[in-house]
C-alpha positions in Angstrom: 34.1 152.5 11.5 35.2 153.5 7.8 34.3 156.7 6.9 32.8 156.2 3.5 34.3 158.4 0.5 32.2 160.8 -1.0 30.5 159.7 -4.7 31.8 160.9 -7.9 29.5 162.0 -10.7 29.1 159.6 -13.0 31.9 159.5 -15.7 33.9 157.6 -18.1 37.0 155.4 -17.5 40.2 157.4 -17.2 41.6 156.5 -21.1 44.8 157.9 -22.5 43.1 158.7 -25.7 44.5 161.7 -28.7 44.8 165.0 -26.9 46.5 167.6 -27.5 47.4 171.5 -25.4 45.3 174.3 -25.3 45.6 177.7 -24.7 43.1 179.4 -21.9 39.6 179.0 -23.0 38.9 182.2 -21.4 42.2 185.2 -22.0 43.7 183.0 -24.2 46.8 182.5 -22.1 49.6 179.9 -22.4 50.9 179.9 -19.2 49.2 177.7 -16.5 50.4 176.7 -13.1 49.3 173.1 -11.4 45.5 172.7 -10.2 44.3 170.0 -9.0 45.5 166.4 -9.0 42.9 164.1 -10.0 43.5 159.6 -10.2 45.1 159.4 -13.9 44.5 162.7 -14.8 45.2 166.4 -13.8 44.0 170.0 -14.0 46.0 173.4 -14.6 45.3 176.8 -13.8 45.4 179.8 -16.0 48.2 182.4 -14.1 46.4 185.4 -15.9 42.9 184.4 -15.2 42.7 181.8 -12.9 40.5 179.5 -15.1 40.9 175.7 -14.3 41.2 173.1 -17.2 42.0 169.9 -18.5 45.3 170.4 -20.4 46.5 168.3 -22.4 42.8 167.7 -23.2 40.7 165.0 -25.0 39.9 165.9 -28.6 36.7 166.8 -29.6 36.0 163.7 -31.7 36.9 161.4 -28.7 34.6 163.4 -26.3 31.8 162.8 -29.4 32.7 159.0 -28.7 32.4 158.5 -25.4 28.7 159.7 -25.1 27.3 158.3 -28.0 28.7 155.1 -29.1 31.0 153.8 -26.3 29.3 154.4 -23.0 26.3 156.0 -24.5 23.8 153.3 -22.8 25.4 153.5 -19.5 24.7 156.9 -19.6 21.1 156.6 -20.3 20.5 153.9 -18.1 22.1 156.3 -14.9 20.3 159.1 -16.1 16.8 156.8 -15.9 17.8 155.8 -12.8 18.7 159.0 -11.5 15.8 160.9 -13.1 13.6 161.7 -11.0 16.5 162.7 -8.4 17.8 165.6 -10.7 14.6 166.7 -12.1 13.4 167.8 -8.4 17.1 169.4 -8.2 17.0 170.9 -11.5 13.7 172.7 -10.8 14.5 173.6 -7.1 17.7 175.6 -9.3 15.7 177.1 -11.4 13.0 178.6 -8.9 16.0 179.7 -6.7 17.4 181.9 -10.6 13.8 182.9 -11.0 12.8 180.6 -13.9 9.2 181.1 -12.6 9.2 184.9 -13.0 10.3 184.9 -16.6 7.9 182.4 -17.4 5.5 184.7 -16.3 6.7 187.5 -18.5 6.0 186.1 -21.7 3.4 184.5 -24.2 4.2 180.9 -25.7 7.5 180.8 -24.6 10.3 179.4 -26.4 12.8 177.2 -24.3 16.4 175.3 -25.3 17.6 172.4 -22.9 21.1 171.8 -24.3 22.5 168.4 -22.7 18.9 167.5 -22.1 19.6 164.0 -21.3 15.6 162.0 -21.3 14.2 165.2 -21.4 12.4 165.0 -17.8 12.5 168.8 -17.8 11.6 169.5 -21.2 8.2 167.2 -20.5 7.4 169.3 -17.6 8.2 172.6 -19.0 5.9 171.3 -22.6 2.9 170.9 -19.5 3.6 174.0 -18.5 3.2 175.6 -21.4 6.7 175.7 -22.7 7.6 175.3 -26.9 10.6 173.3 -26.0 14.0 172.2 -27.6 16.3 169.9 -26.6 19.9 169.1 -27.7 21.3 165.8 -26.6 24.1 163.7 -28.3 24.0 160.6 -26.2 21.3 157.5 -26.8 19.0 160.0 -24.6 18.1 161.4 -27.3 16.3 158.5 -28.6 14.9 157.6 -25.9 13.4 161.0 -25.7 11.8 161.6 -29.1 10.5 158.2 -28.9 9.0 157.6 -25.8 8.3 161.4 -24.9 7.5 162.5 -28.4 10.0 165.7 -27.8 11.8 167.6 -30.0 15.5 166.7 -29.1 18.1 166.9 -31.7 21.2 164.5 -31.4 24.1 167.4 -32.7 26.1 169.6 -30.8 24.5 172.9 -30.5 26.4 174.6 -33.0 25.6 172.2 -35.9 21.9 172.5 -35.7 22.1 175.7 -37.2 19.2 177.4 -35.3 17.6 180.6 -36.6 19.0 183.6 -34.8 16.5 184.9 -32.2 14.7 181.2 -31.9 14.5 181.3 -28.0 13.3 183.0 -24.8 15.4 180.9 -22.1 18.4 178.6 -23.0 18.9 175.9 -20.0 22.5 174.3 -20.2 23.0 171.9 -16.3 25.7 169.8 -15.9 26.8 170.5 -19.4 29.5 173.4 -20.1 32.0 171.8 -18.1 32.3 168.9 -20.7 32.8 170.9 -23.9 36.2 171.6 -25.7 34.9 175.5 -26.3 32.6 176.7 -23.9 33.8 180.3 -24.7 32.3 179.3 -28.2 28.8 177.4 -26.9 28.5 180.7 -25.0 28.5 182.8 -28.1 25.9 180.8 -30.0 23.3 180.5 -26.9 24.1 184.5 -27.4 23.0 184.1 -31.1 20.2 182.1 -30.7 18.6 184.1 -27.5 16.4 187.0 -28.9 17.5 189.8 -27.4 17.1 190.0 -23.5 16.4 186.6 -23.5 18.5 184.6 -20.5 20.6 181.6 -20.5 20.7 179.6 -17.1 23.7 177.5 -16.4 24.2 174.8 -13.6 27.8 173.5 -13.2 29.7 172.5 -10.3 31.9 174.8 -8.6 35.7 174.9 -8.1 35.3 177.6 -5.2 33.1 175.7 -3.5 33.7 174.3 0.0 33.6 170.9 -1.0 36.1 171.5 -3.6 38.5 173.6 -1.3 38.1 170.7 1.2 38.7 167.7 -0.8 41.2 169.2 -3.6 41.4 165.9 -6.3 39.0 164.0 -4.5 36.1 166.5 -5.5 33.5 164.1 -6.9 33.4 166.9 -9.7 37.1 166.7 -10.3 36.6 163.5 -12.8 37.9 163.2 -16.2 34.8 164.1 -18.2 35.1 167.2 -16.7 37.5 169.6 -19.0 36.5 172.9 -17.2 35.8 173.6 -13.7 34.4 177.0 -13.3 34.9 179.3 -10.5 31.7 182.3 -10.0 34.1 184.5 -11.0 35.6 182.8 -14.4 32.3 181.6 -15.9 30.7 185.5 -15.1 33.6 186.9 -17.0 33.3 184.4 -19.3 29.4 184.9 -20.0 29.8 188.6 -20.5 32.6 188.3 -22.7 30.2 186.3 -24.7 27.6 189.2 -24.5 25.3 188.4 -21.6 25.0 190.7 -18.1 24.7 188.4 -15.1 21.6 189.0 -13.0 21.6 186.3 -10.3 23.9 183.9 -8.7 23.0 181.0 -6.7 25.4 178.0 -4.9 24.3 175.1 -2.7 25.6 172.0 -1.4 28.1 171.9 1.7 28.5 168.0 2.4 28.6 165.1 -0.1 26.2 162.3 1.0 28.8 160.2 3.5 31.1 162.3 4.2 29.9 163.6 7.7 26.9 162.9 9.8 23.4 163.9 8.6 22.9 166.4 11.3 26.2 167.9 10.0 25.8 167.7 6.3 22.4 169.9 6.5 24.3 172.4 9.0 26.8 172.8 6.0 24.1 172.7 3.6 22.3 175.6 5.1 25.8 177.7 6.0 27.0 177.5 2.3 23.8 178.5 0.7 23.6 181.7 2.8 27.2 182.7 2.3 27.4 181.6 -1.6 30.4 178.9 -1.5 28.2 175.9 -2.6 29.6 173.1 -4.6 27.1 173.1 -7.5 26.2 176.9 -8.9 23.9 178.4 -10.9 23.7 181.8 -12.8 21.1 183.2 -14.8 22.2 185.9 -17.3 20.4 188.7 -19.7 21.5 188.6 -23.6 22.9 192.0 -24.3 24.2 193.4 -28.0 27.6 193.5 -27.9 
């Protein structure tokens, strides 16, 4: 019998669209060494910091594109179909950071969901008790603030223009590993956090076993992905941006397929306990810089 290939995240079709080099998002290097070879596409590695990207990569105004006029309603019609799938993983992430605890701390809190999507999470948190936020770019958005009567806006974080100080918690999944500048998002969650406020941030993770296993054939190792962050990169990258990391979470052994279901939750259980997952999370503490 076929052994059936792992599934990719959803993306957009490979495209050989305006890009352009970049230096290290992270040191600022220009000297890179091969990463990983993807179907059409490739990643480098930074020599001096070991941060894995995209390179040439996409402009920004392409990326723009492909979320909210070319494949925008694909997107929102796997995200619908999906929903209810990642909500339950989202909030499993955020009880193993100790969302819950924080939310215990404080009095009307004040939450950000950047790359919200149909804002599943933001409707829970808003019954919860939550003032929530949401930044989405893609037809989500709409979708959203009219059926779900949220407050999402459809700019990238830094053009909304957000009073300094405006949140408690900042909640980015699945999202810094598709910007241009993460180094830069980074430093406006920092600005927008009051102080001590945390940022958690859910990404796949290039140091994972999964990833190690299956090299280019990573289901995260797909070509809307322009960054794929390591424990170590995006914690030096977070405190570079003035934030102190307090907890660190991985999970995930086995894709779905790619070994028997007995075998999968073995993997599962073994990479959670040793911290090699395929999908992180890490929950960090504004600081003044």
């Amino acid at each position: 019998m076929t052994k059936r290939q792992p599934l990719k995240t959803w993306s957009t079709p490979v495209c050989s669209g305006n890009s352009r080099m970049v230096p290290c998002n992270l040191c600022g290097g220009g000297s890179f060494r091969p990463g990983l070879n993807c179907e059409g596409f490739s990643y480098v590695r930074c020599v001096h910091c070991g941060l894995v990207q995209m390179n040439p990569q996409p402009e920004k105004t392409e990326i723009w594109q492909r979320y909210s006029e070319v494949f925008g309603k694909d997107y929102l019609s796997y995200e619908l179909e999906n929903e209810a799938a990642f909500l339950k993983l989202q909030q499993l992430a955020l009880a193993d950071a100790g969302f819950e605890a924080l939310e215990e701390e404080l009095s009307l809190p004040r939450v950000l969901d950047i790359g919200c999507a149909t804002g599943a999470l933001l409707m829970s948190l808003r019954d919860r008790g939550w003032r929530v936020t949401g930044v989405e770019i893609s037809p989500s958005a709409e979708y959203a603030r009219n059926e779900r009567n949220l407050d999402v806006r459809s700019l990238p974080l830094e053009e909304n223009h957000f009073p300094p100080d405006s949140f408690d918690a900042v909640l980015a999944s699945h999202l810094i590993e598709h910007l241009n500048d993460p180094h830069s998002f980074l430093d406006e969650t920092h600005r927008v956090l009051r102080p001590d406020g945390r940022i958690f941030i859910t990404t796949p993770n290039i140091r994972g076993f999964q990833a190690c296993l299956l090299g280019g054939r990573w289901r995260s190792a797909i070509f809307d992905h322009l960054y794929l962050f390591s424990v170590q990169t995006l914690k030096t990258m977070l405190e570079k941006s003035g934030f102190t990391v307090e907890k660190v979470c991985t999970w995930g052994g086995l894709a779905a397929g790619l070994a028997p279901l007995w075998l999968k939750k073995a993997a599962d259980r073994a990479v959670k306990r040793l911290g090699n997952g395929d999908v992180m999370i890490i929950r960090a503490r504004k600081i003044q810089r």
